[in-house]
C-alpha angles and dihedrals in degrees: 000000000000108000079235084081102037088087099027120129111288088345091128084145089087093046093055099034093036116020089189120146128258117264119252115266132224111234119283110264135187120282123247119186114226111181117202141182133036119260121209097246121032123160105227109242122202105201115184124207102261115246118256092016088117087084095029118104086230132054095225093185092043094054089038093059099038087052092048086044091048084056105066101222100083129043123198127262117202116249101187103158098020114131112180146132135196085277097051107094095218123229080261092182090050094050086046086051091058092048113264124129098192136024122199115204132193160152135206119192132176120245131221093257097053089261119127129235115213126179132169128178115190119214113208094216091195097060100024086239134149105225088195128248143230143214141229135205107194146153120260089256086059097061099101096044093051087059090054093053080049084064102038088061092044090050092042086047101053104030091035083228125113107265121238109213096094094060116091135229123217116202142163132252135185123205116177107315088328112098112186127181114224133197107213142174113278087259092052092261134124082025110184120183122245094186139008123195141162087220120070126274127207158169098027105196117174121220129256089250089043093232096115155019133241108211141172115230126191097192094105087057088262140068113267134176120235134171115226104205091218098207096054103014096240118161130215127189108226103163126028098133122145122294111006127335118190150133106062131201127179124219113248088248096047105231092107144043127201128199145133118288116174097202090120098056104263124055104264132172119254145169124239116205105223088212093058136264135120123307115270115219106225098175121055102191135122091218126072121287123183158131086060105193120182122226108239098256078058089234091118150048128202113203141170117243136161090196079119090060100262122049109283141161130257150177134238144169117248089251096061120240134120115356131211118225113234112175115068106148104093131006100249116057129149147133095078114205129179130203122238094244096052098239100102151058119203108187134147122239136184121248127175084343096308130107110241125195104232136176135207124206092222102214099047096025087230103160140207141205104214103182152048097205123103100210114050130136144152096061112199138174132228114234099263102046102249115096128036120212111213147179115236147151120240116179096344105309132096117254144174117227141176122207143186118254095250085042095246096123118041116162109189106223104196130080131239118285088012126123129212141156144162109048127181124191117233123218138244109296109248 
């Protein structure tokens, strides 16, 4: 197995076949979004500079139009020349003519106590017709997510579907000897860290609230599981039984976790009451289960075995008990992710000695081959199942990306020189 996998998200595979060490990391550097690719259907956005963002720290239209873009559903129109607010009434049937469907004006302007005033409408240039618009009071270190809210009304507006931009993403850097796991913005900006150690940290899985963060920490020698409460950085110890304990995975409703302990002998699957209680086996087997992963109505749970010989997925109840193998294209296949609607199964496989983002339509087992990289890992799914957010390498250096689910549309997240691995894409705020 490549020592790139030996420290991904939930691959704890590679730590209990392998034991190798991580390689070593180039330094963490700023994100910059790169969208490629062209999708069959995407509504054409015209999004103005907002007025007054000249002397503004963020560029609201800029981000705006980068998050609608990352999505896959709407392309840019250029708006050179165009000067408007959320007061201007746009030349709807001009901006039609030049082949947008939709502008979005604006203006952003600083208040007398430091705070910041943002405000969008959105013109619907098909039907001449005005979509509405909102306003946000917010700190200056809200800016950006104010923009993103910008865009979540403009994608919800126009798709009729919750928009995604104000979720966030965790993930995992290494800087010299020194690992840190960051909260960031779900297009890898305003990144705070949420921990810092000189001993790896893996397998970041939000919770279902979203208020806090399931890890695995090798600072005690061994991996244990801890929870990271997001909003005051309180930390909980949920796993430290004997032998190893990784891969977490929280229960839709939150009550529960599930990961890999080894305090049997083998490396087996079980619940953990987050109440308290004893560890309940779930898997039975004499091989290796692990990166267990619930489907969202809780009445399943993916999970990675070579109890076939070669690493595959299956499929188990909560309770435990007899599991279904799913994957059986390939004979490596690993890293099980579902979509929050049910429908789909993001995983990595190994093909020709590369590691290949694929994804299964659950119900048929169609699968596709999503990417063109030979090094990707730590699958994960926005919110609202439409986008998957992934670790890869592209021309030698580490990056994150996020990708649509037929592959059209990839924006690589990462900057250049940065490393980063292990994201995991955080709900809807509730």
């Amino acid at each position: 197995m490549s020592t790139k996998f030996l420290l991904s998200r939930r691959t704890t595979l590679g730590l209990l076949m392998a034991g190798a060490a991580a390689p070593s990391m180039p330094a963490f550097a700023q994100f910059r979004v790169e969208v490629s690719g062209v999708g069959m259907t995407q509504v054409p956005v015209a999004v103005a500079p907002f007025r007054g963002e000249a002397q503004s720290p963020q560029k609201i239209g800029n981000i705006v139009k980068a998050d609608l873009e990352r999505s896959g559903m709407f392309r840019g129109v250029d708006t050179a020349g165009l000067i408007a607010d959320e007061n201007t009434r746009p030349d709807l049937a001009g901006w039609r003519q030049k082949g947008a469907d939709a502008i979005v004006t604006g203006s952003v302007s600083a208040l007398a106590d430091g705070r910041f005033d943002v405000r969008l409408r959105l013109w619907d240039t098909v039907r001449a017709q005005d979509l509405g618009g909102q306003s946000y009071t917010v700190s200056k270190s809200d800016l950006r997510l104010s923009a993103h809210r910008v865009s979540d009304f403009v994608y919800e507006k126009l798709t009729g579907e919750k928009g995604i931009f104000s979720t966030r993403i965790a993930y995992v850097t290494k800087s010299g000897q020194r690992y840190t796991l960051w909260v960031a913005d779900s297009d890898g900006e305003s990144a705070q860290s949420a921990l810092a150690s000189p001993e790896p940290i893996i397998s970041p899985a939000w919770s279902p609230s979203g208020a806090q963060l399931a890890y695995v920490s090798f600072e005690s020698r061994k991996p244990v599981i801890y929870s990271h409460e997001v909003a005051t950085g309180k930390r909980r110890l949920l796993a430290n039984f004997r032998g190893s304990n990784s891969a977490p995975a929280w229960s839709p409703d939150g009550n529960q976790l599930v990961a890999t302990l080894s305090q049997s002998g083998g490396s087996q699957i079980f619940s953990l009451d987050l109440n308290g209680g004893d560890p309940k086996r779930l898997t039975q087997s004499s091989s290796i289960d692990t990166e267990p992963a619930f489907s969202p109505d809780g009445r399943s749970i993916y999970f990675v075995s070579d109890r076939g010989g070669s690493p595959q997925i299956y499929r188990m109840s909560p309770g435990g008990g007899n599991a279904d193998r799913v994957t059986f294209t390939g004979t490596y296949n690993i890293s099980p992710a579902v979509s929050p609607d049910g429908r789909w199964l993001a995983y990595v496989s190994r093909v020709g000695g590369g590691f290949k983002l694929h994804v299964m339509e659950i119900s048929s087992g169609a699968i596709t081959s999503i990417t063109e990289t030979t090094a990707d890992e730590s699958p994960s799914f926005a919110p609202n199942s439409r986008l998957i957010v992934y670790a890869t390498q592209q021309q030698g250096r580490e990056a994150l990306m996020t990708t649509t689910l037929d592959g059209k549309i990839k924006a690589r997240l990462s900057g250049a020189g940065g490393d980063i691995r292990e994201p995991d894409w955080g709900p809807f705020q509730r």
